[in-house]
C-alpha positions as CSV (number, residue, x, y, z in Angstrom):
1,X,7.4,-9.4,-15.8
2,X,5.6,-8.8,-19.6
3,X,4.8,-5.0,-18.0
4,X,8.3,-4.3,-16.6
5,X,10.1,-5.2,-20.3
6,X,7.2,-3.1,-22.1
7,X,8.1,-0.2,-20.0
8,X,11.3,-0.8,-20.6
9,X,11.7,-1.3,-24.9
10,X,8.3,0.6,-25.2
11,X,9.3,4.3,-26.9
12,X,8.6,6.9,-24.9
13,X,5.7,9.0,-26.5
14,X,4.0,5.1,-26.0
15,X,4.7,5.7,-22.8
16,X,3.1,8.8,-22.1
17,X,0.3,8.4,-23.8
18,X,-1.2,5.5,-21.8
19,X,0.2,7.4,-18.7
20,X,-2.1,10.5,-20.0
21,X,-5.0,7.6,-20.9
22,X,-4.6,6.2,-17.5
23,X,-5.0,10.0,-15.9
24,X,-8.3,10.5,-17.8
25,X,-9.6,7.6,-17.1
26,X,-9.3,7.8,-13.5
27,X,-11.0,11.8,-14.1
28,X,-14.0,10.3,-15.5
29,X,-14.2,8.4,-11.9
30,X,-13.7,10.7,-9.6
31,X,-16.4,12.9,-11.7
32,X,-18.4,10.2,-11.6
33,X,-17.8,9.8,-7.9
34,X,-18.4,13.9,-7.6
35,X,-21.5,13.8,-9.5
36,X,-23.4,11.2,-7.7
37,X,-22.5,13.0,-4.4
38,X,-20.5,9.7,-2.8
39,X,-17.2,12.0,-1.7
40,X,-15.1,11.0,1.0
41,X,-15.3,12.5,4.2
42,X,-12.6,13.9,6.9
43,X,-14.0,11.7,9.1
44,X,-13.7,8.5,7.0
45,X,-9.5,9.5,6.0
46,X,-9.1,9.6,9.9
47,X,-10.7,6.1,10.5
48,X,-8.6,4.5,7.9
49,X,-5.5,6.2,9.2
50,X,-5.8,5.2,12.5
51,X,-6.3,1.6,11.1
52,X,-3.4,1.6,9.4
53,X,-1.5,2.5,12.3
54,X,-0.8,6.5,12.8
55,X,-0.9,7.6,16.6
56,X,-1.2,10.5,18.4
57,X,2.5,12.3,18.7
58,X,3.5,10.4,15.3
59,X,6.1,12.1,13.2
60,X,4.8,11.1,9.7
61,X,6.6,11.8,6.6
62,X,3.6,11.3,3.9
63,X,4.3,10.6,0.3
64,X,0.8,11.3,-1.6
65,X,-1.6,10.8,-4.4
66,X,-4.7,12.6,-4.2
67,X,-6.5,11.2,-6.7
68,X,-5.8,7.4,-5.9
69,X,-7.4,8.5,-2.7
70,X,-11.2,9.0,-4.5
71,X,-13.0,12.1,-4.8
72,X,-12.3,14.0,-1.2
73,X,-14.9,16.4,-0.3
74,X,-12.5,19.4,0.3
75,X,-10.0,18.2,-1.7
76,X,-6.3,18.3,-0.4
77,X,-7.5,20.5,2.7
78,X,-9.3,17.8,4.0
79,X,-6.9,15.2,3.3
80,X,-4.2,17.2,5.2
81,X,-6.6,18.3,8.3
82,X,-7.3,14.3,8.7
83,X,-3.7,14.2,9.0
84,X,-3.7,16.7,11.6
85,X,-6.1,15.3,13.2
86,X,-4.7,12.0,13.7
87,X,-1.5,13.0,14.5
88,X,-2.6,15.8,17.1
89,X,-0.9,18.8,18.5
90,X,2.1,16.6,19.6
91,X,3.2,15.1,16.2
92,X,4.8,16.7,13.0
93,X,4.0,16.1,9.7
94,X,6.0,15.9,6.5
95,X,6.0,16.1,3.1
96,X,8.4,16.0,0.3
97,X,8.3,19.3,-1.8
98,X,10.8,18.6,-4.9
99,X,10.7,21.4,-7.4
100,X,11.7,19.6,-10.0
101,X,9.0,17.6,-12.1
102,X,11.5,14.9,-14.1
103,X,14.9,14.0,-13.2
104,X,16.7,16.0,-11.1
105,X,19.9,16.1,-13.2
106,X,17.8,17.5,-16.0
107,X,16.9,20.1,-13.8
108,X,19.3,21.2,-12.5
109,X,20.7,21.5,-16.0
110,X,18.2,24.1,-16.7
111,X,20.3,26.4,-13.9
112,X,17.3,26.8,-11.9
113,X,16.9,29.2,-8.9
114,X,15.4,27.6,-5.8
115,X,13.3,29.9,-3.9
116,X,12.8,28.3,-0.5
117,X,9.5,30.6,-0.2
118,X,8.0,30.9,-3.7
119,X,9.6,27.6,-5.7
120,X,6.2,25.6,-5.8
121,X,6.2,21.8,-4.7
122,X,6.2,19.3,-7.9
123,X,4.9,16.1,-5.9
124,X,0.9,16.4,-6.1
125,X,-1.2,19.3,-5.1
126,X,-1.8,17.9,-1.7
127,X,1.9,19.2,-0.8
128,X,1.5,21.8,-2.5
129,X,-1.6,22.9,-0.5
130,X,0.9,22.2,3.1
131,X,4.1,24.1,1.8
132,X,1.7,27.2,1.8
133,X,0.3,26.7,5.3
134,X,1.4,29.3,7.8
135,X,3.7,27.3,10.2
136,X,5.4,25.6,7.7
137,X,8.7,24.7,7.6
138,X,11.2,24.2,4.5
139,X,14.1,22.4,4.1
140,X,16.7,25.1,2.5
141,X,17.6,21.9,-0.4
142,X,17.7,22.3,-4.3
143,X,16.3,19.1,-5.0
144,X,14.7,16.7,-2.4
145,X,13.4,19.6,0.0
146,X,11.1,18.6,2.1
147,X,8.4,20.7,4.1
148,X,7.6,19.9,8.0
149,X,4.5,21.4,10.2
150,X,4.5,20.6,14.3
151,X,6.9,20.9,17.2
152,X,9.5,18.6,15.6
153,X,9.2,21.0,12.4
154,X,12.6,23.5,12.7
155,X,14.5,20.2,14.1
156,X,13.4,18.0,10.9
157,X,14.7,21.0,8.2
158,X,16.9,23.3,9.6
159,X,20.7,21.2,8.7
160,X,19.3,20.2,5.1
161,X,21.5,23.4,3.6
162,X,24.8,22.7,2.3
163,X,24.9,19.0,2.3
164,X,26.6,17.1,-0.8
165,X,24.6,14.8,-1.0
166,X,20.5,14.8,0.2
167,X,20.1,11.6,2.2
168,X,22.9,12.3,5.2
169,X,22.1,12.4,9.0
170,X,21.8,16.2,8.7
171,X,18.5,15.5,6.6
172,X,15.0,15.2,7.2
173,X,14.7,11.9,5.8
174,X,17.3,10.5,8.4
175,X,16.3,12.7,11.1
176,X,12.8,10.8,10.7
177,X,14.9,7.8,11.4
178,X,16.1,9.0,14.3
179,X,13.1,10.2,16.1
180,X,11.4,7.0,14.9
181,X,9.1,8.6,12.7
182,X,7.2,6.2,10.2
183,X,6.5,7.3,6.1
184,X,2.8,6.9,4.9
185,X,2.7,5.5,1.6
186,X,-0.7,7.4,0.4
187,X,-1.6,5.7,-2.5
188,X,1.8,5.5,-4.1
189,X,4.5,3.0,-4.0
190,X,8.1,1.9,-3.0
191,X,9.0,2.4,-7.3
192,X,7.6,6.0,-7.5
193,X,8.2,7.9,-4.4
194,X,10.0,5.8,-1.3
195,X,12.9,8.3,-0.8
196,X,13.9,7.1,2.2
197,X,14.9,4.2,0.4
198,X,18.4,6.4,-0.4
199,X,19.3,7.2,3.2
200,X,21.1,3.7,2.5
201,X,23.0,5.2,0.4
202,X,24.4,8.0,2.7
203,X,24.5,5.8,5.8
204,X,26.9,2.8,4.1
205,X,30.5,2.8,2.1
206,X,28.2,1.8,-1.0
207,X,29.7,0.3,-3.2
208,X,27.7,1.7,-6.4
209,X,27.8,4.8,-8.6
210,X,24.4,6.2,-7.8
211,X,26.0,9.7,-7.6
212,X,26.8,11.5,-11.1
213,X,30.6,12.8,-11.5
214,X,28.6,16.9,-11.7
215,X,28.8,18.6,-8.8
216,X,26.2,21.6,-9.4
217,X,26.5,25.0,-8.3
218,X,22.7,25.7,-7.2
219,X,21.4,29.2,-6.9
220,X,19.2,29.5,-3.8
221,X,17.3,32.4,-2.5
222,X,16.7,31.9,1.4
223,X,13.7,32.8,3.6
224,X,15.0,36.2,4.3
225,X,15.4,36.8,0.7
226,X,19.4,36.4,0.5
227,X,21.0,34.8,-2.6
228,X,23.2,32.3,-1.7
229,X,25.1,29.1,-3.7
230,X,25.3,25.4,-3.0
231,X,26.9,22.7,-3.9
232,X,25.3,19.3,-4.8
233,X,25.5,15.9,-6.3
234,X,22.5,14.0,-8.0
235,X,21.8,10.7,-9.0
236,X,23.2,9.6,-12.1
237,X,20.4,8.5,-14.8
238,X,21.6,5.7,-16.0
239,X,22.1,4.3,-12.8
240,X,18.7,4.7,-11.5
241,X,17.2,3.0,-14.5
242,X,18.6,0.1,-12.5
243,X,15.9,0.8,-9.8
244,X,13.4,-2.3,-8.9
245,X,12.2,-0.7,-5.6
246,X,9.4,-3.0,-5.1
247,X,11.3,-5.9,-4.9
248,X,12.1,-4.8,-1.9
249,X,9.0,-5.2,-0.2
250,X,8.8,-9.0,1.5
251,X,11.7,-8.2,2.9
252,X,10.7,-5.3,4.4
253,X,6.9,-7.0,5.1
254,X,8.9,-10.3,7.0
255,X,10.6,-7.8,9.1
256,X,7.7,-5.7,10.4
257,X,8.9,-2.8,8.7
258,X,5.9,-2.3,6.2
259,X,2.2,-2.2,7.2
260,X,-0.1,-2.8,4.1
261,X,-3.5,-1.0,4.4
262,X,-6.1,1.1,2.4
263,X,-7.0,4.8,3.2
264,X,-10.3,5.2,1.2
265,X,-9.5,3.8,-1.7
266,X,-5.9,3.9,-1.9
267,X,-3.6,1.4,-1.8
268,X,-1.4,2.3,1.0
269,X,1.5,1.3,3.3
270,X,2.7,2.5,6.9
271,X,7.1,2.4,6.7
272,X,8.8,2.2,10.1
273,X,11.4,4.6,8.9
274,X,14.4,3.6,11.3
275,X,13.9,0.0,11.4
276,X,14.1,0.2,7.4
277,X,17.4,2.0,7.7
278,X,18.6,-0.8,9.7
279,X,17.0,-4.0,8.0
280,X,18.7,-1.8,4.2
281,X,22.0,-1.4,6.1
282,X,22.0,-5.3,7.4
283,X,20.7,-6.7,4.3
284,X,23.6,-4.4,2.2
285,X,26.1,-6.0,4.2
286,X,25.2,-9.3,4.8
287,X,23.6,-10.2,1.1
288,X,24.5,-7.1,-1.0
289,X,21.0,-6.2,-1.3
290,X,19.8,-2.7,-2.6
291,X,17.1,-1.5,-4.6
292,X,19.7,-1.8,-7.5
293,X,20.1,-5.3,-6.6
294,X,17.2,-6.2,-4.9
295,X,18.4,-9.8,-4.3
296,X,21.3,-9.4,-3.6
297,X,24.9,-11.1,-4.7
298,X,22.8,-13.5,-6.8
């Protein structure tokens, strides 16, 4: 509670400076780590994967944080070959590549041009690392593109263009749903990076403004190198500062949606993405629960 209402009245160069404190501070470890030769191995990722839960033929959408993970040998590389590893030649896997660093709205403010080929990936250097493997798939979206690698690949990102709004059945986060794929939580939380979270949003009459009034007109260059427009809403602002994400979590750990674990030495979870679509859509329409309103009509 006393860190939720300093984060909120604290200003915002306080902020960031304990945010940049916290970042060199957890340098100085994984130097450390580096230094006195006790890296991570592939090997060791894989075990702890497999723990947590991730199967052969697993469609897994990961959401990632290198550096919570320790000092990898290999870095990202090896972090994503464990992946690949786990998965096999039978399951896909996912990662979110936004371009934009901040708020989306901001961004797009800035009249950006989203390159489907060349627009890096803004979510950790782990997905950037996948979005330029050959094989890779991209979702043709301004803002919540997402990039896919496996047989289910061109299925999860190919209907992402020219949809309103990001979270709709024609999207890779609810096409994850569908095939019963499950999100990996890699060291990061339900607050910071849980996107699926929205496909509520897009699957229900909800009944708050999450959506800013803008529509923007996107510029978009596609993989064939054609320029092309699109039209799309983001989140208002103001309305996401209403956000208490992980408040959602015993609901979601009392309906064996949420497996907690720990992937070296990350904090991580294993999401069941459909059956959170469905326990988000019961809970919205039985006790008005969102991550707005995280208990509900209360």
């Amino acid at each position: 509670m006393i860190k939720k209402i300093l984060l909120k009245y604290s200003p915002k160069f306080v902020l960031e400076w304990a945010k940049q404190l916290k970042k060199n501070q957890r340098r100085k470890q994984l130097l450390k780590q580096q230094k006195n030769q006790k890296g991570i191995t592939k090997q060791k990722l894989i075990e702890d994967l497999k723990k947590i839960g991730i199967k052969q033929g697993d469609s897994v959408l990961v959401h990632s944080s290198l550096s919570k993970i320790g000092y990898v040998e290999g870095g990202a590389k090896t972090v994503v070959e464990a992946l690949f590893e786990t998965i096999g030649a039978e399951g896909t896997l996912l990662f979110p590549t936004f371009p934009a660093t901040g708020r989306h709205k901001t961004y797009l403010e800035e009249d950006p041009v989203f390159d489907i080929k060349n627009t890096p990936s803004q979510m950790g250097s782990v997905t950037e690392y996948f979005r330029n493997l050959d094989g890779v798939y991209r979702s043709f979206h301004p803002t919540d593109c997402v990039a896919a690698k496996g047989p289910l690949a061109e299925y999860y990102t190919n209907t992402h263009f020219g949809e309103l709004t990001p979270y709709t059945e024609n999207s890779p986060f609810r096409k994850l749903c569908a095939k019963n794929g499950k999100i990996l939580m890699l060291g990061t939380t339900l607050n910071g990076a849980c996107t699926n979270l929205h496909t509520l949003e897009d699957a229900v009459k909800f009944k708050f403004p999450v959506y800013d009034q803008k529509i923007f007109d996107v510029k978009m260059i596609d993989a064939e190198g054609n320029k092309l427009m699109m039209k799309t809403k983001v989140h208002n602002p103001d309305f996401s500062a209403k956000r208490n994400c992980d408040a959602l979590k015993p609901m979601f750990e009392k309906a064996n949606v949420l497996v907690n674990g720990e992937i070296a030495e990350a904090k991580s979870m294993l999401i069941d993405a459909n059956k959170m679509l469905e326990v988000m859509i019961k809970n919205y329409n039985e006790r008005g629960v969102t991550m707005y309103t995280p208990f509900g009509n209360k």
